[in-house]
N, C-alpha and C positions, 0 to 999 in steps of 0.2 A: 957407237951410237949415232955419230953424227951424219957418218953414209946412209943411215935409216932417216935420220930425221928431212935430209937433204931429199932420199928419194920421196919420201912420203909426201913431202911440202910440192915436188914438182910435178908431182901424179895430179893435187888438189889445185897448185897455180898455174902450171904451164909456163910461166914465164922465169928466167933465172933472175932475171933485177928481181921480180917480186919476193922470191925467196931468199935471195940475197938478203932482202929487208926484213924479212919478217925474223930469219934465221938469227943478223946478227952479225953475216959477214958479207965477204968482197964478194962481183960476182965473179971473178976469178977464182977462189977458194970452191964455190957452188958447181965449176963448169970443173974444175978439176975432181972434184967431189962425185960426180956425174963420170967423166971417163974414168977414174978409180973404179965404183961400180959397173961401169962396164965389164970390164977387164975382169972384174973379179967373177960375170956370169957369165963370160967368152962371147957377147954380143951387145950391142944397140939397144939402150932399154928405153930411149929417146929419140925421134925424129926433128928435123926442122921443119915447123908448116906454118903458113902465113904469117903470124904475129908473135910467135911462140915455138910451142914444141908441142907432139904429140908423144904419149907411150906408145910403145909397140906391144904388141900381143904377149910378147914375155911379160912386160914391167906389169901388163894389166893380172897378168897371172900370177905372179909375184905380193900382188898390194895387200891381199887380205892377208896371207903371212906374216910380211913388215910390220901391219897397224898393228895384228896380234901380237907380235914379237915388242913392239916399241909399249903397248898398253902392258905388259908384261914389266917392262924393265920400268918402267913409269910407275910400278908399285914401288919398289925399293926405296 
């Protein structure tokens, strides 16, 4: 659940310090959190751009799934 919460939070903040904080942990945990995910969709679901990071066209395609899935598990 935490690779979901992780991606969901960077799709909304862009930034890994933000998420870092809001999440709870280091941003090492987050950046590792992030190539974990990768790796698990065989691509980039994150770019570097100016201040931040952008999704790439996968992770955008991916996000309504995630919140479903994370609103999902958020019942229990």
């Amino acid at each position: 659940m935490t690779l979901l919460l992780v991606f969901e939070a960077l799709l909304r903040r862009r930034k890994l310090t933000a998420v870092a904080q809001e999440l709870g942990l280091t941003q090492s945990a987050v950046s590792h959190a992030l190539q974990r995910l990768s790796r698990l969709v065989g691509e980039p679901l994150f770019v570097k751009s100016g201040r931040g990071i952008a999704p790439t066209a996968h992770a955008l395609s991916l996000r309504d799934p995630a919140r479903n899935l994370l609103a999902g598990l958020q019942q229990f």
